[in-house]
NUZATI-710902 format. One record per residue (C-alpha): residue number from 0; residue in one letter; chain; x, z, y. Coordinates in steps of 0.1 Angstrom, whole numbers, plus 2048, in hexadecimal, padded with zeros to 3 digits. Each point is the difference from the previous one (the first is absolute). Example, Ala and Ser with C-alpha at 12.3 -4.5 7.8 and 13.67 -1.06 7.14 Angstrom:
<rec n="0" res="a" chain="A" x="87B" z="84E" y="7D3"/>
<rec n="1" res="s" chain="A" x="80E" z="7F9" y="822"/>
% end
This chain:
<rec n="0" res="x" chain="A" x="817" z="89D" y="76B"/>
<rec n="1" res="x" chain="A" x="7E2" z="7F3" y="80B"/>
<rec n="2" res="x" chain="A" x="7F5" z="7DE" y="805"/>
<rec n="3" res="x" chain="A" x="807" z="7FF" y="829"/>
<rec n="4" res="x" chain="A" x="822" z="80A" y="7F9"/>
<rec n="5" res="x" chain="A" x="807" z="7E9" y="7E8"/>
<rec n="6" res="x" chain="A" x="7EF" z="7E0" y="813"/>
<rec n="7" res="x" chain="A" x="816" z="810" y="824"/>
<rec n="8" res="x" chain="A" x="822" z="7FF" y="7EA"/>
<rec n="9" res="x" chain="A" x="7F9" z="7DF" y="7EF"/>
<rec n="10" res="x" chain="A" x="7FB" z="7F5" y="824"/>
<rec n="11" res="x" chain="A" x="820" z="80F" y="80F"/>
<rec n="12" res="x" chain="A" x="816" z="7F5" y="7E5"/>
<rec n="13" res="x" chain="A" x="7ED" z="7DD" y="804"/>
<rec n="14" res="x" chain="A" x="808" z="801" y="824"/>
<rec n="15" res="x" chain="A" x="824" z="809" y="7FD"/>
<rec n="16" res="x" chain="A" x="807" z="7E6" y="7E6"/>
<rec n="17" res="x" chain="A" x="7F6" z="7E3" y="812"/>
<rec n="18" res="x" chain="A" x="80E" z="80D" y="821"/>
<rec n="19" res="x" chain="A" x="821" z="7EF" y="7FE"/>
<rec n="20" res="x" chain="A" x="7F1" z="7E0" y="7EF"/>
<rec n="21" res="x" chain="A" x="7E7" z="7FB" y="81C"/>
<rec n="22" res="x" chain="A" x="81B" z="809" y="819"/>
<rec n="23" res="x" chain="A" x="814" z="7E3" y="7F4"/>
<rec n="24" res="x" chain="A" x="7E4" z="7E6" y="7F9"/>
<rec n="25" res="x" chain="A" x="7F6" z="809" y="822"/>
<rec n="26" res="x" chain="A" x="821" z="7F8" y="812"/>
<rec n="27" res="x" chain="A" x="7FD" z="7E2" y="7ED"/>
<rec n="28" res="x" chain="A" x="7DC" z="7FA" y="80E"/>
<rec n="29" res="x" chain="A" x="80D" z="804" y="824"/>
<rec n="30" res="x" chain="A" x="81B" z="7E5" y="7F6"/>
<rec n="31" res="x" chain="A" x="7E7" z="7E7" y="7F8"/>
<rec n="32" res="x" chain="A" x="7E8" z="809" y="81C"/>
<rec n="33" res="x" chain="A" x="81C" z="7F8" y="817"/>
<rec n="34" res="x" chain="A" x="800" z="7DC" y="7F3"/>
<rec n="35" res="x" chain="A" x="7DB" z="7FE" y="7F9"/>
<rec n="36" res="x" chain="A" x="7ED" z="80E" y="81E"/>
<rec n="37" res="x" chain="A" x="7DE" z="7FE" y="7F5"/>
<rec n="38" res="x" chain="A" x="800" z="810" y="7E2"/>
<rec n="39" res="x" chain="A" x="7ED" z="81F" y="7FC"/>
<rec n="40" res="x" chain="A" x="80B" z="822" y="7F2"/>
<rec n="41" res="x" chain="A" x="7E8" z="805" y="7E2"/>
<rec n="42" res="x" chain="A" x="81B" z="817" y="7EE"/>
<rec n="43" res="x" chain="A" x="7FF" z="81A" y="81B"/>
<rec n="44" res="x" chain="A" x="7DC" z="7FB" y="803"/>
<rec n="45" res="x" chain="A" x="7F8" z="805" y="7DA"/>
<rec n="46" res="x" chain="A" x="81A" z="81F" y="803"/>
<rec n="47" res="x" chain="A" x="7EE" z="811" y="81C"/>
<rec n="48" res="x" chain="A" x="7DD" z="7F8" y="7EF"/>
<rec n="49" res="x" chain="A" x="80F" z="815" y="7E3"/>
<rec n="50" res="x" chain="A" x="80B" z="81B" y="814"/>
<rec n="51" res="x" chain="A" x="7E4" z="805" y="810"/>
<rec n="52" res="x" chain="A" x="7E9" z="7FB" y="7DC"/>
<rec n="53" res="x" chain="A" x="817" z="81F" y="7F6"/>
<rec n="54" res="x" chain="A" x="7F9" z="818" y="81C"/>
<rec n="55" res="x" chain="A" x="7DB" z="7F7" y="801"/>
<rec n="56" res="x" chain="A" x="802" z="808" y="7D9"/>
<rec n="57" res="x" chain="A" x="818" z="820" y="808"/>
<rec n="58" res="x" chain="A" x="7E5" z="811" y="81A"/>
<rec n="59" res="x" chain="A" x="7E2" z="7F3" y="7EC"/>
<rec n="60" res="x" chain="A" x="811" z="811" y="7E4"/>
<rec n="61" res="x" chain="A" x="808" z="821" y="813"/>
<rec n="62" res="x" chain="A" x="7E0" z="804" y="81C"/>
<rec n="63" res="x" chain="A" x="7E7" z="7ED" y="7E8"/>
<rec n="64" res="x" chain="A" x="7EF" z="821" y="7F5"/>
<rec n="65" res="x" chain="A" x="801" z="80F" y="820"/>
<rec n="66" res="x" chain="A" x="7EF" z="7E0" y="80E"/>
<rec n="67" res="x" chain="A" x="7E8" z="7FC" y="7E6"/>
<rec n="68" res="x" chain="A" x="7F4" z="822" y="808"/>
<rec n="69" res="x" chain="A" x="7FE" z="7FC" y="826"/>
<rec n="70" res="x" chain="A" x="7EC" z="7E1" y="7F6"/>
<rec n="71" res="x" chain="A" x="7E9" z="80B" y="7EB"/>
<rec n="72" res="x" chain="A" x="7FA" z="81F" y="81B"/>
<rec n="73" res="x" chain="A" x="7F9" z="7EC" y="81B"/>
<rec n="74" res="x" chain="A" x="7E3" z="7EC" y="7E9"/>
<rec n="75" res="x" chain="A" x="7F5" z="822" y="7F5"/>
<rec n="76" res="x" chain="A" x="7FB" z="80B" y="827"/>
<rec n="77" res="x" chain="A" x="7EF" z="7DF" y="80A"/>
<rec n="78" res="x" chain="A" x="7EB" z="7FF" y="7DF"/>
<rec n="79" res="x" chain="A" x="7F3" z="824" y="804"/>
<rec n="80" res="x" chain="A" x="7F1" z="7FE" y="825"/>
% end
């Protein structure tokens, strides 16, 4: 197996354990909201930040050679005229 696979199945199972806890604890947070308005969400907040930290890291993972190349082709083009 090979490093991305194993980081993309820790992240699943991580995902897929915590589902029904955060389901809960968030029904719970709505509760609360309801009798304390002005609090924030900073659970959902912090969960989409990790999401989005894992895709980022997923395609980095994935396109980053194909990137780096484009990359250093376009500073090629622009350093050779």
């Amino acid at each position: 197996m090979t490093l991305l696979s194993v980081w993309i199945a820790a992240l699943c199972h991580f995902l897929l354990t915590f589902r029904t806890s955060l389901w809960t604890q968030r029904c719970a947070e709505l509760e609360e909201r309801s009798r304390h308005p002005e609090r924030g969400d900073v659970p959902g907040w912090v969960m989409v930040t990790l999401m989005t930290a894992a895709l980022v890291a997923l395609l980095l993972a994935v396109a980053g050679p194909a990137l780096e190349g484009l990359f250093r082709q376009a500073i090629d083009t622009v350093t050779r005229k």
